[in-house]
C-alpha positions as CSV (number, residue, x, y, z in Angstrom):
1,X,63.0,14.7,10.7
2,X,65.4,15.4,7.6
3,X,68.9,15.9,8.9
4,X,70.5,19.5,9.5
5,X,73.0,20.7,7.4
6,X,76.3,22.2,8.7
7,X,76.3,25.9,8.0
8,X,78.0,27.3,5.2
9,X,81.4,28.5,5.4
10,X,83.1,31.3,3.7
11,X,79.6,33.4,4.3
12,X,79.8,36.3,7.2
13,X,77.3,38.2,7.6
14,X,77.9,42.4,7.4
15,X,75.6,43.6,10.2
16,X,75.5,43.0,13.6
17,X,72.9,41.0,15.5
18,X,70.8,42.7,18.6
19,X,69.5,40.2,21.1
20,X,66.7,41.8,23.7
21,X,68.8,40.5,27.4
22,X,65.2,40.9,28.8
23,X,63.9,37.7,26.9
24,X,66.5,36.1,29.2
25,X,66.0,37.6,32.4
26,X,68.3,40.9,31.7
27,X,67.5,44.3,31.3
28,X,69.5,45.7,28.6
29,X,70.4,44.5,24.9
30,X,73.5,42.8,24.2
31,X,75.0,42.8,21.2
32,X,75.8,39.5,19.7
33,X,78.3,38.7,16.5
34,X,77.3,35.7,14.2
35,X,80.3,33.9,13.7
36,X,81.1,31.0,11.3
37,X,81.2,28.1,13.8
38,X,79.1,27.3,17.1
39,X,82.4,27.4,18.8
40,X,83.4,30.7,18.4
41,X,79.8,32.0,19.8
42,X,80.6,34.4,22.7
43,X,77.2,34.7,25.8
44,X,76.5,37.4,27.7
45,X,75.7,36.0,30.7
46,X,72.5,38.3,32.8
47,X,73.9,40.2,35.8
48,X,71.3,39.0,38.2
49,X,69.7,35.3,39.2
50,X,66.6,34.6,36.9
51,X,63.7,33.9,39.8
52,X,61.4,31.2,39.4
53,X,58.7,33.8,40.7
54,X,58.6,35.3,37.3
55,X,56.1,34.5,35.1
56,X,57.2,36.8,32.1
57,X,60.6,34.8,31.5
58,X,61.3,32.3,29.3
59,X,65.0,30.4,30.0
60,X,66.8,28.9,27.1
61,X,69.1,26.8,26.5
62,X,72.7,26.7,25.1
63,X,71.7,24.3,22.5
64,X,67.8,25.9,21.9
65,X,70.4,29.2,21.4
66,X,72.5,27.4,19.4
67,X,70.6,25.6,16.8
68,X,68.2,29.4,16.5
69,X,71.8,30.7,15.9
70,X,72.7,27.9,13.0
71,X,71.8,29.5,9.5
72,X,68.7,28.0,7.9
73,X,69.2,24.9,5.4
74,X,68.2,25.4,2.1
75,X,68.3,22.0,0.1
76,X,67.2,21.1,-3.2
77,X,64.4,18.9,-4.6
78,X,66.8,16.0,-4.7
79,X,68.4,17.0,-1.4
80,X,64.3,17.0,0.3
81,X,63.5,14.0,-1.9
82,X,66.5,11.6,-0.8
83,X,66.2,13.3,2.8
84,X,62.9,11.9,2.7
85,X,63.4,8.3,1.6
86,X,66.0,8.0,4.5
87,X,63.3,9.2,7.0
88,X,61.1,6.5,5.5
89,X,64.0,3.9,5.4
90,X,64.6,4.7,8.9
91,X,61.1,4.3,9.8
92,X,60.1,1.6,8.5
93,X,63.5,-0.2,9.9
94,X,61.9,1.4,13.5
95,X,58.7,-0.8,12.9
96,X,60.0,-3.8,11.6
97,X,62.2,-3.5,15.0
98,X,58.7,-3.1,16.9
99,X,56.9,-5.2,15.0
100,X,59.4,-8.5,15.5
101,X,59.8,-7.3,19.2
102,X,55.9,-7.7,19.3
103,X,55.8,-10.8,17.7
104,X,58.3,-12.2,20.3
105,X,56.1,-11.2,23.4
106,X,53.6,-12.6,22.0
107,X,55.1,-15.7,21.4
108,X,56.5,-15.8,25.1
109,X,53.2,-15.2,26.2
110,X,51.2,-17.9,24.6
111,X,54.8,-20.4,26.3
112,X,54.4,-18.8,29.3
113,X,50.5,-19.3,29.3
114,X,51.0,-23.3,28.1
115,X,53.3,-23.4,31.4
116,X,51.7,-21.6,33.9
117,X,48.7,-24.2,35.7
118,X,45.2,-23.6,34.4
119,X,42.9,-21.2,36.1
120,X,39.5,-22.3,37.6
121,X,38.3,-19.7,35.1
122,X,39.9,-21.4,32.8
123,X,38.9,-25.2,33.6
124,X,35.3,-23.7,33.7
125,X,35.6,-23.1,30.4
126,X,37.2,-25.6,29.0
127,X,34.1,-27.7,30.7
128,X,31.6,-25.3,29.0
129,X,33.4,-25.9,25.7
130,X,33.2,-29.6,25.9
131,X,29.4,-29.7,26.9
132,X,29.1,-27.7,23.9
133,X,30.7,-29.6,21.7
134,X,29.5,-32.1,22.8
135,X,26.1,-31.4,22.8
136,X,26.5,-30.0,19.0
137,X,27.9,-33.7,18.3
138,X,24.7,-35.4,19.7
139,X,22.6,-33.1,17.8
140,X,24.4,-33.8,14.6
141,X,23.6,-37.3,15.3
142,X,19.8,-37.2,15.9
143,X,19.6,-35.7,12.5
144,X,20.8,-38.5,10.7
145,X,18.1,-41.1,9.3
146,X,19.1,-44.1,11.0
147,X,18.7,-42.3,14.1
148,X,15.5,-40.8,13.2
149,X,14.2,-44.3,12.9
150,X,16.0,-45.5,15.4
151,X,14.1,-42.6,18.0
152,X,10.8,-43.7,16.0
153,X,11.0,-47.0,17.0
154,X,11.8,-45.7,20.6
155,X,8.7,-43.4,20.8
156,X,6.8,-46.6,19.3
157,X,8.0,-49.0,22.3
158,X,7.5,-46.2,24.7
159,X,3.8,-45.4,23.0
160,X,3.0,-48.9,23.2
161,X,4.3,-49.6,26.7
162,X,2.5,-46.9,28.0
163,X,-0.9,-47.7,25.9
164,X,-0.7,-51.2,28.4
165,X,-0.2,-49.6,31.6
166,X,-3.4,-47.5,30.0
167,X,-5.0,-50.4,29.3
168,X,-4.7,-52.0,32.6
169,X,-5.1,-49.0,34.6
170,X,-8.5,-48.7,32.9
171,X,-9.6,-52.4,33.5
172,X,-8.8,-51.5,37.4
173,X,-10.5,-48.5,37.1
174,X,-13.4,-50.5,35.5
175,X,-13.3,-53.4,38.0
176,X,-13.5,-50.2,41.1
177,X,-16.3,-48.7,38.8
178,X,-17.9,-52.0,39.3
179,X,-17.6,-52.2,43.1
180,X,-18.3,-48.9,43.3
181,X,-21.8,-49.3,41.3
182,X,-22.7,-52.6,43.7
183,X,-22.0,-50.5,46.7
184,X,-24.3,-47.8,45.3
185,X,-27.3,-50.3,44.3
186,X,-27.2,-51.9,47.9
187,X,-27.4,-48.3,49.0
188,X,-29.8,-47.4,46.5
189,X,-32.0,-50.1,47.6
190,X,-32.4,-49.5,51.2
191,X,-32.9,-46.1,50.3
192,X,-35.9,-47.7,48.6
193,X,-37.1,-49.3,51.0
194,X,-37.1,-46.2,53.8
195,X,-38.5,-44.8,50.9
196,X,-41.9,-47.1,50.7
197,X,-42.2,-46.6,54.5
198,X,-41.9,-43.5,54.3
199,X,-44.7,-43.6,51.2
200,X,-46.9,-46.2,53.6
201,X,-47.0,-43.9,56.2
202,X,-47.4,-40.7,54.5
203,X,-50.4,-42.8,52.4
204,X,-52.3,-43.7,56.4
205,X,-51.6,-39.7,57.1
206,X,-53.2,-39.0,53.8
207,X,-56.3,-41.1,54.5
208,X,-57.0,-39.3,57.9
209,X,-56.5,-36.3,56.4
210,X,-59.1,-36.5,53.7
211,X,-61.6,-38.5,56.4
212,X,-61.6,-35.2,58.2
213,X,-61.8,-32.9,54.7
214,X,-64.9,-35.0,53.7
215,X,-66.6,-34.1,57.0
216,X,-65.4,-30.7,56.7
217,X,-66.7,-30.7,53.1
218,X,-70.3,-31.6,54.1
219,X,-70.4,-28.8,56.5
220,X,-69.4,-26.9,53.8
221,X,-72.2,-28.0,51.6
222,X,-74.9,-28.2,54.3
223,X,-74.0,-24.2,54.6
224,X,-74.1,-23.4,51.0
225,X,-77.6,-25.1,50.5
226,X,-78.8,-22.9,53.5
227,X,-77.4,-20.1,51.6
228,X,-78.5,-20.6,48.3
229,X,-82.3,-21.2,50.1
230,X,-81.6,-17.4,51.1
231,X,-80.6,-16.6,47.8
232,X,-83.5,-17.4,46.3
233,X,-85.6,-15.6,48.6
234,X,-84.0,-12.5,48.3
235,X,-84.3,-13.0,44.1
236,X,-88.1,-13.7,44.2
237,X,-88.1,-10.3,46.6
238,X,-86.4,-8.9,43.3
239,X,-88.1,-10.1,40.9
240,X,-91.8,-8.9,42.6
241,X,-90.1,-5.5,43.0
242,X,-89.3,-5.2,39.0
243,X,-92.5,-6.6,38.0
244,X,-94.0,-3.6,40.2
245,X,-91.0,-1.7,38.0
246,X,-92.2,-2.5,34.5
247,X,-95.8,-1.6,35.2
248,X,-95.3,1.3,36.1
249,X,-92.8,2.1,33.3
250,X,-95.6,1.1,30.8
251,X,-97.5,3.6,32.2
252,X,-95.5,6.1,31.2
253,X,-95.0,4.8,28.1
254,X,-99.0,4.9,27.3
255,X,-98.8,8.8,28.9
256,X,-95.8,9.5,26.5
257,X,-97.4,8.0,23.4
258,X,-100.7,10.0,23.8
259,X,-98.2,13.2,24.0
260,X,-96.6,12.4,20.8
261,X,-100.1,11.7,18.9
262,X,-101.2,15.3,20.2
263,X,-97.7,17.1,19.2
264,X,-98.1,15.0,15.6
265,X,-102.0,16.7,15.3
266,X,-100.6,20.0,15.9
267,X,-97.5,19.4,13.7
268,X,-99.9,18.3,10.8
269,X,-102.0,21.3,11.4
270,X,-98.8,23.9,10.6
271,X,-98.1,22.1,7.4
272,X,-101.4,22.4,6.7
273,X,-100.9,26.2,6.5
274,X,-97.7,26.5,5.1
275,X,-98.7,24.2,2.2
276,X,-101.3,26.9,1.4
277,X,-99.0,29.7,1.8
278,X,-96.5,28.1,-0.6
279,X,-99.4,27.7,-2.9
280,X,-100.2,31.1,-2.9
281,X,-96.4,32.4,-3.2
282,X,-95.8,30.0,-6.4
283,X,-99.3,31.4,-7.9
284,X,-97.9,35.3,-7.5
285,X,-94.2,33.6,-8.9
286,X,-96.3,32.3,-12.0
287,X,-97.5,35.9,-12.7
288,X,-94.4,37.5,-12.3
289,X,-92.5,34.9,-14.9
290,X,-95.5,35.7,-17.2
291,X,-94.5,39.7,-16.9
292,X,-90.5,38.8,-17.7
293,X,-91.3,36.7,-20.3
294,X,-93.7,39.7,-22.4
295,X,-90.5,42.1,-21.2
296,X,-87.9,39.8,-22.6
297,X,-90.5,39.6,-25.8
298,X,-90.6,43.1,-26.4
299,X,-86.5,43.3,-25.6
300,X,-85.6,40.6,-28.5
301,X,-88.1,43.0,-31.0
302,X,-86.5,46.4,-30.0
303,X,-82.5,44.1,-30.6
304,X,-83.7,43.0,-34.2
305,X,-84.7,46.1,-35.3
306,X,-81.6,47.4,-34.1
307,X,-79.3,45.0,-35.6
308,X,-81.4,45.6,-39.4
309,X,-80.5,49.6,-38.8
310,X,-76.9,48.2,-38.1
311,X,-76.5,46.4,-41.1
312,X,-77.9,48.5,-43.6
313,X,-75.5,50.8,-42.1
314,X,-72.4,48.5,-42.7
315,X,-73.6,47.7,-46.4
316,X,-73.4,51.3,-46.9
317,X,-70.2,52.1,-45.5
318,X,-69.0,49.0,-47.5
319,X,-70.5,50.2,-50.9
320,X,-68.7,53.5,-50.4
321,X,-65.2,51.6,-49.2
322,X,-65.5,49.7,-52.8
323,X,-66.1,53.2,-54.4
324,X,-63.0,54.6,-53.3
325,X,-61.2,51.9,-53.6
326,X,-62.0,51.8,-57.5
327,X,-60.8,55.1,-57.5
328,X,-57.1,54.6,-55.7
329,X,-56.8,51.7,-58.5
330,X,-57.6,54.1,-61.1
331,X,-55.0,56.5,-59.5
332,X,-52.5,54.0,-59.4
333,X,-52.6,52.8,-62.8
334,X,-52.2,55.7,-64.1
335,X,-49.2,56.6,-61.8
336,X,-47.7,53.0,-62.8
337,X,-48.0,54.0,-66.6
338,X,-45.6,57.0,-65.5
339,X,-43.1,55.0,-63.8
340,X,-43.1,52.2,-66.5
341,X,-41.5,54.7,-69.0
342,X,-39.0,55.8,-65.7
343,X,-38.0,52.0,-65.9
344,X,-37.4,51.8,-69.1
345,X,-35.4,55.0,-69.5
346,X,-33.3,54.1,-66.7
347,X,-33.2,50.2,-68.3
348,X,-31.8,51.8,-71.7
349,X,-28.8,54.1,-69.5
350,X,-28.2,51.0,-67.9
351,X,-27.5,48.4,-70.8
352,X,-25.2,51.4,-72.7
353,X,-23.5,51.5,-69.3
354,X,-22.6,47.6,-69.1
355,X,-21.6,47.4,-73.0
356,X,-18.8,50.6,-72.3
357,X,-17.6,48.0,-69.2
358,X,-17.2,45.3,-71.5
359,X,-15.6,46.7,-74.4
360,X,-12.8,48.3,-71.6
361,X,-12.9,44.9,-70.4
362,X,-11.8,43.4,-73.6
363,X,-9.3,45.5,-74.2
364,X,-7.8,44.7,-70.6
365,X,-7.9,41.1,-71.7
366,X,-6.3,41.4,-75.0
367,X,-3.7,43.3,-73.4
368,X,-2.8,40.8,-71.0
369,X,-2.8,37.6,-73.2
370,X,-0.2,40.1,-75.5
371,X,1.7,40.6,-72.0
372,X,1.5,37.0,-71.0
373,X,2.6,35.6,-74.6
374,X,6.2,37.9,-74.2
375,X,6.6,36.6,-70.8
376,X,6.1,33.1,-72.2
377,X,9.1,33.6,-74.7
378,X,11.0,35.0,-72.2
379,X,10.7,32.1,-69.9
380,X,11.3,29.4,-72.7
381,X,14.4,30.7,-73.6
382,X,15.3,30.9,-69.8
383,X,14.2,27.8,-69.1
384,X,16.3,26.1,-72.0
385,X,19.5,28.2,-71.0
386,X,18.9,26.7,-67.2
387,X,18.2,22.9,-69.1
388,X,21.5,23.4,-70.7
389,X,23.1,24.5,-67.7
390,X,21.8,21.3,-65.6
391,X,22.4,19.1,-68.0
392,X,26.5,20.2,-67.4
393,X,26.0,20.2,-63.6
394,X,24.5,16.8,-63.7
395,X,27.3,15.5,-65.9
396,X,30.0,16.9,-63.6
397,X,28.3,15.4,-60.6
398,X,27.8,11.7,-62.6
399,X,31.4,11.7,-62.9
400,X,32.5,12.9,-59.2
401,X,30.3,10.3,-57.9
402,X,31.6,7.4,-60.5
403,X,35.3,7.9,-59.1
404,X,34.0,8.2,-55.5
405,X,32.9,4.6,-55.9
406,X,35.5,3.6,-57.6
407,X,37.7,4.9,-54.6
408,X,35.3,2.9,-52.2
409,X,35.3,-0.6,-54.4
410,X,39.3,0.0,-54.4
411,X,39.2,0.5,-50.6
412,X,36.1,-2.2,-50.2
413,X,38.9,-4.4,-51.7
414,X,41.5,-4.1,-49.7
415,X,39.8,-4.4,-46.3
416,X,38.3,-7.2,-47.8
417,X,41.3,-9.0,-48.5
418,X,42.8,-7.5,-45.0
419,X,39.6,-9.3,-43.3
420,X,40.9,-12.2,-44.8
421,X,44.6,-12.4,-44.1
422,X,43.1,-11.5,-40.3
423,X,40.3,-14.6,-39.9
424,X,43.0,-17.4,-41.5
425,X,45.5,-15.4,-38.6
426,X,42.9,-16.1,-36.1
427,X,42.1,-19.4,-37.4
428,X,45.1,-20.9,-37.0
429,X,45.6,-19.0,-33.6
430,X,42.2,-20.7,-32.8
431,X,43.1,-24.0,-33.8
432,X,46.3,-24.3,-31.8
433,X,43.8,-22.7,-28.4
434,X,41.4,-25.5,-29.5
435,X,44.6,-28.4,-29.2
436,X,45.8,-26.9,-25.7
437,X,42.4,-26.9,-24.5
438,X,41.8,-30.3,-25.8
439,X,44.9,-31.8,-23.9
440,X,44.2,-29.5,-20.7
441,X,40.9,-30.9,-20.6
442,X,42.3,-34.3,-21.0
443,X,44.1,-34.0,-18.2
444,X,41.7,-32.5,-16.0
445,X,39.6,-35.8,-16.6
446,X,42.8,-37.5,-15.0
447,X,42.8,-35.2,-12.4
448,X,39.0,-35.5,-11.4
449,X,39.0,-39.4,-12.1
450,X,41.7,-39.8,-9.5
451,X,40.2,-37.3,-6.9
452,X,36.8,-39.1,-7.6
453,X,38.8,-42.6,-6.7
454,X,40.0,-40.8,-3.8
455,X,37.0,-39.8,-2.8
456,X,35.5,-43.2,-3.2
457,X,38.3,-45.0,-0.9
458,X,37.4,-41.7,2.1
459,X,33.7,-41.8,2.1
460,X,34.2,-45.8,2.3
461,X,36.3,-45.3,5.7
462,X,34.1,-42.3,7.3
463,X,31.0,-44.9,6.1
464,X,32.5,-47.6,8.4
465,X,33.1,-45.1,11.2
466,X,29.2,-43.6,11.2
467,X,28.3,-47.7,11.1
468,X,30.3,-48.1,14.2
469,X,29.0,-44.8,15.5
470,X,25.3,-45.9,14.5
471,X,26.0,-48.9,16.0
472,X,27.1,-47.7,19.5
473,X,23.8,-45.4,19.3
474,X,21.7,-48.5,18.9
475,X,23.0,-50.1,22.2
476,X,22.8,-47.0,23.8
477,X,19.2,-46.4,22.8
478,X,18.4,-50.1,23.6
479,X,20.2,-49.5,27.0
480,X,17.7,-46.6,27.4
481,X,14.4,-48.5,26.8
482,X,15.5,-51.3,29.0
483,X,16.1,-48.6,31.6
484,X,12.7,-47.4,30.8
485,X,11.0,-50.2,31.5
486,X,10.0,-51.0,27.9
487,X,9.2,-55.1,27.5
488,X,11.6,-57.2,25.4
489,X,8.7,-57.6,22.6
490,X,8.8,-53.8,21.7
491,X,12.3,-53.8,22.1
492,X,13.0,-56.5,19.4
493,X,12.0,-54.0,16.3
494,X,15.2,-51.8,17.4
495,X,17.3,-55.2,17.5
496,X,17.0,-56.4,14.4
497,X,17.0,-53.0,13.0
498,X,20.1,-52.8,10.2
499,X,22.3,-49.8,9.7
500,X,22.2,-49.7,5.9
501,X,23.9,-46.9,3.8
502,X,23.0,-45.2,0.4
């Protein structure tokens, strides 16, 4: 906030100042003077005790009323402007103050946390963070290549060990098959042998058994003999009965054969008489075709004739056509004579006609060319006068154009030898660029040469540690097959194992 300026003195103002009492708790106006100083300010004080009840009033107080009382400040742009830079002076002092007190906390903070005993929170964590790391550590160790061989060679050993115990667990297995299999043939072969008395006895039972089908089977046949000697009764019975059949079937057939020759008599005996009634109807058609055939005669005689009357007729309406045809041509020649001389009249108007045309024609022509020959002159003498005129034009512009480029050689020259002065400037600018690069780069080769020996001497030492490192690893991961139960002779590849570096 920019600081107040005192009020101005020597100013007094020429009215009088009304102040409403009830803003303060009073009921009537008061008259207060302004006065040149805060000290000289005179206060009414209210007649009665504000009450804290009221919700309408608003207390002030004496230095709210003093500093509305002050005069307004009115400062300049330089006034505002250096007002301002103190404010940000001051504020900026404020937060540096803040900022260092802060800092200082802080700082007492991390002593006091070194101090103070460690939390089980915190000893939790501290044993999370060291797994961790640790963990992180052993994995960035198993990535390395002598490692990676190193765990080869253990999965080997540990492949190999277990192939054995494989190995030997199957010949057990096999030797147990082998028992197994005995056990199973001794069984197998008293089961055989229960088997083939079983077989014996079920052969014995079998024997009976067909004993008693055979003398149940010559029953059977004794009683089918017997009933095929019935069989053959009853067909001869049959056979007596159809002969007795087929007798009297040819019977009928005799009966029904001397029907047929009777119905053929009778048959023959109609045909008989409608042969002779179809020779008698063919006989009455021969008479009647003889009848159309005179009719048809006598028709083609009665057409001839009329056809001859036709065409005598035709020839004469033809001969009288041709008559007065002859006479139309006659008529018309004479009727062309007439028109001929039409023709030619008309032919004689029309050739005076088309020589009138052509002499006005001529005239129009020779006309013209008279016409066209003035306008000829005309437009030689123009066109000389314009040659003449061109010819001064061109001249002028030859010569404006000849001191343009003598202007541009002139100027051509001069940025020419401008370009020159510049490139042997930048030359020798270049050259002297060129020397400090040279010896900058010369030293840079210093530089990297010793960095590069530097190097050399530090990846040396952190190539001993990893050896040491690798080293320990080995034992470990000897330590771990031996636990493992891996024999010495798949061991021995990861003992004489080297820890070589590139």
């Amino acid at each position: 906030m920019p600081p107040q300026t005192p009020p101005r003195t020597g100013y007094k103002s020429g009215k009088a100042t009304f102040v409403d009492e009830s803003l303060f708790g009073g009921s009537k106006p008061h008259k207060v003077d302004t006065l040149d100083t805060a000290s000289q300010l005179k206060l009414t004080v209210p007649a009665h005790t504000i009450s804290s009840k009221d919700r309408d009033v608003v207390t002030l107080t004496k230095g709210d009323l003093t500093r509305m009382l002050k005069a307004s400040p009115i400062m300049s742009a330089e006034e505002a402007a250096a007002a301002k830079r103190e404010a940000e002076a001051k504020r900026e002092q404020l937060q540096a103050v803040s900022k260092a007190r802060k800092e200082k906390m802080m700082k007492l903070e991390e002593e006091a946390k070194k101090q103070a005993p460690p939390t089980e929170t915190d000893i939790l964590q501290r044993q999370l963070n060291d797994a961790t790391r640790s963990r992180a550590t052993h994995m960035l160790l198993e990535q390395k290549d002598p490692v990676k061989n190193m765990n080869q060679m253990m999965l080997y050993s540990k492949c190999v060990t277990i192939r054995d115990a494989q190995i030997e667990e199957k010949k057990q297995m096999l030797a147990e098959e082998e028992e197994e299999q005995r056990r199973l043939d001794l069984m197998m072969e008293i089961e055989r042998v229960k088997a083939l008395e079983q077989y014996e006895a079920r052969e014995r039972q079998r024997l009976d058994e067909r004993r008693r089908g055979a003398a149940v089977l010559n029953e059977q046949i004794n009683e089918r003999q017997r009933e095929r000697t019935r069989q053959e009764e009853l067909r001869d019975q049959e056979r007596m009965q159809m002969l007795k059949e087929m007798e009297r079937l040819k019977e009928e057939e005799m009966q029904a054969q001397i029907e047929k020759r009777l119905q053929a008599k009778f048959l023959m005996e109609e045909v008989a008489t409608a042969n002779s009634e179809q020779i008698r109807r063919k006989e009455q058609m021969k008479v009647r075709e003889k009848d159309e055939d005179l009719r048809i005669a006598e028709y083609i005689v009665q057409k001839e004739l009329r056809e001859q009357s036709l065409t005598a007729e035709k020839e004469r309406i033809a001969r009288e056509k041709e008559q007065e045809v002859a006479r139309l041509r006659a008529m018309q020649e004479r009727a062309a004579d007439k028109q001929a001389e039409l023709d030619e009249l008309r032919a004689r108007r029309y050739q005076e006609a088309k020589e009138r045309e052509w002499r006005t024609k001529e005239r129009a022509h020779v006309e013209r060319q008279t016409a066209m020959q003035h306008e000829l002159a005309n437009a030689r003498t123009a066109q000389q006068a314009a040659k003449i005129k061109q010819k001064a034009e061109v001249a002028q512009l030859e010569h404006g154009e000849f001191m343009r480029v003598l202007d541009v050689n002139r100027q051509k020259e001069y940025e020419d030898l401008q370009q020159t002065v510049n490139s042997m400037t930048l030359n020798h600018k270049y050259k002297e660029e060129l020397l400090a690069q040279i010896q900058a780069n010369e030293e840079r080769r210093k530089r990297e040469r010793q960095a590069y020996l530097e190097d050399g001497a530090r990846l040396r030492e952190a190539a001993d540690k990893e050896k040491q490192l690798l080293a320990q690893i080995k034992e470990r991961k000897l330590g771990e097959l031996e636990g493992a139960g891996v024999p010495g002779k798949y061991r021995a590849e990861l003992e004489k194992m080297k820890i070589q570096f590139r």
